[in-house]
C-alpha positions in Angstrom: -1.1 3.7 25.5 -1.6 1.5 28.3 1.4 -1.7 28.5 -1.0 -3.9 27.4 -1.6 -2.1 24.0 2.1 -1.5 23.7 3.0 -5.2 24.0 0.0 -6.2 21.3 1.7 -3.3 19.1 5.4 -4.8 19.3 3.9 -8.1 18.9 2.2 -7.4 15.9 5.1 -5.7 14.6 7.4 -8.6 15.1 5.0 -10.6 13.2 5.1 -8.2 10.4 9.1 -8.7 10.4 8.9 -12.2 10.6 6.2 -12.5 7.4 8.3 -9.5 5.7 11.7 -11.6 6.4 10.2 -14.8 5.3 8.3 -13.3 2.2 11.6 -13.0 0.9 12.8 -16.2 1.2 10.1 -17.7 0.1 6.9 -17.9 -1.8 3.4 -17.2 0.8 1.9 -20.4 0.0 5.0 -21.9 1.7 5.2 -19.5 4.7 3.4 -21.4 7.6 2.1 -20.0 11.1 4.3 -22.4 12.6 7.8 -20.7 10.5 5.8 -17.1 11.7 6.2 -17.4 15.0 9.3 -19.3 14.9 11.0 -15.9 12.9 9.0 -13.6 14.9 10.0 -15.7 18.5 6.1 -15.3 19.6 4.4 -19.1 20.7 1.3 -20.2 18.2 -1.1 -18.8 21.0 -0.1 -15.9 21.0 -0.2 -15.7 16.8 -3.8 -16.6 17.2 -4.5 -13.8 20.0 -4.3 -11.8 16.8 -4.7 -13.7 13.9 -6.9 -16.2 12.5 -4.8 -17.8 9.9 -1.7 -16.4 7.8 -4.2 -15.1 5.3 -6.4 -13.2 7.8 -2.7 -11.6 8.9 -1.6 -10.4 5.0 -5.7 -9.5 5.5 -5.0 -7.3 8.0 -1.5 -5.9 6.9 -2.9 -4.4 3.9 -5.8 -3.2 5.4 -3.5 -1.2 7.9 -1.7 -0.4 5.4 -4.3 1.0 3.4 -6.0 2.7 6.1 -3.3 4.7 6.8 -2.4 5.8 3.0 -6.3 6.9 3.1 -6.0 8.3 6.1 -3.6 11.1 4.2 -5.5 11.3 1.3 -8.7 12.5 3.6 -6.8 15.5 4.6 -8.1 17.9 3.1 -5.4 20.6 4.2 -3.0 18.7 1.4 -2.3 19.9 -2.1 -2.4 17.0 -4.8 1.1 17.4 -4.5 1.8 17.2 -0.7 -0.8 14.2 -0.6 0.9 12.0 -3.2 4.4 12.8 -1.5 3.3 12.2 1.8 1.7 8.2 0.3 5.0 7.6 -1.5 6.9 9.2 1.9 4.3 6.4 3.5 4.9 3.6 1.5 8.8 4.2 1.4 8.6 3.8 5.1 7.2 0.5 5.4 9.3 0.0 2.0 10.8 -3.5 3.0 7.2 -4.7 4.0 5.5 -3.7 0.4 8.1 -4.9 -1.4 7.8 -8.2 0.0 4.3 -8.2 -0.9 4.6 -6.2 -3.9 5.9 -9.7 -5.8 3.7 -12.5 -4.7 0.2 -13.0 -6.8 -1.7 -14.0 -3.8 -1.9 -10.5 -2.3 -2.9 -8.9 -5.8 -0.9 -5.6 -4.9 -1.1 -4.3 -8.4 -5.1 -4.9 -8.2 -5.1 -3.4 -4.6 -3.2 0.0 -5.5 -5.5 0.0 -8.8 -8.8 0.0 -6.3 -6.2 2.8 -3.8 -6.1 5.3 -6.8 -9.2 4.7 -7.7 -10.6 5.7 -4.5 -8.2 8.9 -5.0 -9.9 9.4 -7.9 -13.3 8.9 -6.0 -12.0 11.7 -2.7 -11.0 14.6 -5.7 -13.6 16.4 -6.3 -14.7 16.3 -9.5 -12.0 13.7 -10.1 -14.2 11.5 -12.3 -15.0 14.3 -14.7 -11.7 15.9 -14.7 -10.5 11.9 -15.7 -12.7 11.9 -19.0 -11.8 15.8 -19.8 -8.1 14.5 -19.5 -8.3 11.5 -21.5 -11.2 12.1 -23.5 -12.9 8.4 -23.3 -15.3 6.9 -21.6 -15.1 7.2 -18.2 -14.6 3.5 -17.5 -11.7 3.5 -19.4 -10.2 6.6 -18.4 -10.7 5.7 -14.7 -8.6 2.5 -15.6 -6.0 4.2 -17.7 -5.2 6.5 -15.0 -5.5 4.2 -12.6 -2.9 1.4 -14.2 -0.6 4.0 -15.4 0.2 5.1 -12.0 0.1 1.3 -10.6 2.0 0.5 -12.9 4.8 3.6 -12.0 4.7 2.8 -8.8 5.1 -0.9 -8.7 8.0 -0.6 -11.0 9.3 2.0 -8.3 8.9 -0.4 -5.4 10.3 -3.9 -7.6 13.2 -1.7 -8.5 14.0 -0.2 -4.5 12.3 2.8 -4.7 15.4 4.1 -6.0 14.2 7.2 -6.9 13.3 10.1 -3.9 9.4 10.5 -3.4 9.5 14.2 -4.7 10.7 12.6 -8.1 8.1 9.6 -7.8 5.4 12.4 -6.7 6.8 14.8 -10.3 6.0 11.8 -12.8 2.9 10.9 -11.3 2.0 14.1 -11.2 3.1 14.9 -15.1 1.0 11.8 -16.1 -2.0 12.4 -14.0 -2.5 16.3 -14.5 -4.0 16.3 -10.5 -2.4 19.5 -9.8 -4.2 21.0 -12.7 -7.7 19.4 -10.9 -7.7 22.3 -8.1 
C-alpha cells in the first residue's frame, strides 16, 4: 500500500468515526458535511475527494460493508456454521458503526440485511428449495420468513449491544434456519 492509499484509508476511516459519533447524537437528516468534517478534523475538499454528498458516504459505507460480509459468505471452504460466525464476528467488529445505522429509517438496515440473507439464501446451493422443504409454503414466503426471522434476530442483537457472543448469535440462527442441515 503505497502512502497515498494509506492516507485515503485513514481518511475515510475518520469520516466513518465522525458519521458513527454523530449518528449518535443525532438524527442523519441533521448530520451535515460541514458537522462531518468538523468531527472527523478533514477540510470540505477533502470530504468531496471522496464523497459526493453525505448520502453517497452512508452509500458507500454499506456497500463496504456489505462487500466484505459477502466476501465471507463466497468462501466456499466455510461450514454454514463458520460462515455465519465469521458475519456476526464481522459485524461485531464494526459493532459501533452498525449500530449507529442500525436505528435510523433512512438507511433501511432491516430491509438491507433482509436482501444480505437473501443473497445467503441465493449462494447455498439448493438454498431455495431446501427453504420451501423447511417451511412448507410457497417459496416467496418462505424466502421472506427466513429471511425476517433472522433480521429480525439480529437487529434485536445489535439494538440491544450485541450482548450476546457470536457463537451464541451463530447457535439460534442456526436452530431457526436448519442451514447446517442444508449440507
Amino acid at each position: 500500500m503505497t502512502a497515498s492509499q494509506k492516507r485515503n484509508t485513514q481518511t475515510k476511516e475518520y469520516i466513518k468515526q465522525a458519521l458513527t459519533i454523530l449518528l449518535t447524537e443525532e438524527k442523519f437528516e441533521d448530520i451535515t458535511v460541514s458537522k462531518i468534517t468538523r468531527k472527523s478534523g478533514i477540510n470540505r475538499g477533502t470530504f468531496y475527494l471522496h464523497y459526493i454528498d453525505k448520502y453517497d458516504l452512508m452509500e458507500q459505507l454499506k456497500a463496504e460493508t456489505l462487500g466484505a460480509m459477502k466476501a465471507i459468505l463466497t468462501d466456499n471452504q466455510l461450514s454454514p456454521r463458520q460462515t455465519i460466525q465469521a458475519a456476526l464476528d464481522y459485524m461485531k467488529s464494526d459493532f459501533d458503526f452498525l449500530y449507529a445505522i442500525s436505528r435510523y429509517h433512512y438507511v433501511n438496515f432491516s430491509e438491507t440485511i433482509k436482501e444480505f440473507l437473501v443473497s445467503v439464501i441465493d449462494l447455498t446451493p439448493n438454498g431455495r428449495e431446501h427453504t420451501v422443504q423447511y417451511f412448507q409454503i410457497p417459496e416467496t414466503y418462505a424466502i421472506e420468513v427466513l429471511a425476517a426471522s433472522i433480521e429480525g434476530i439480529i437487529s434485536l442483537w445489535l439494538t440491544q449491544g450485541a450482548q450476546e457472543s457470536t457463537e451464541e448469535l451463530t447457535d439460534i440462527i442456526l436452530k431457526i434456519s436448519k442451514f447446517e442441515e442444508w449440507t
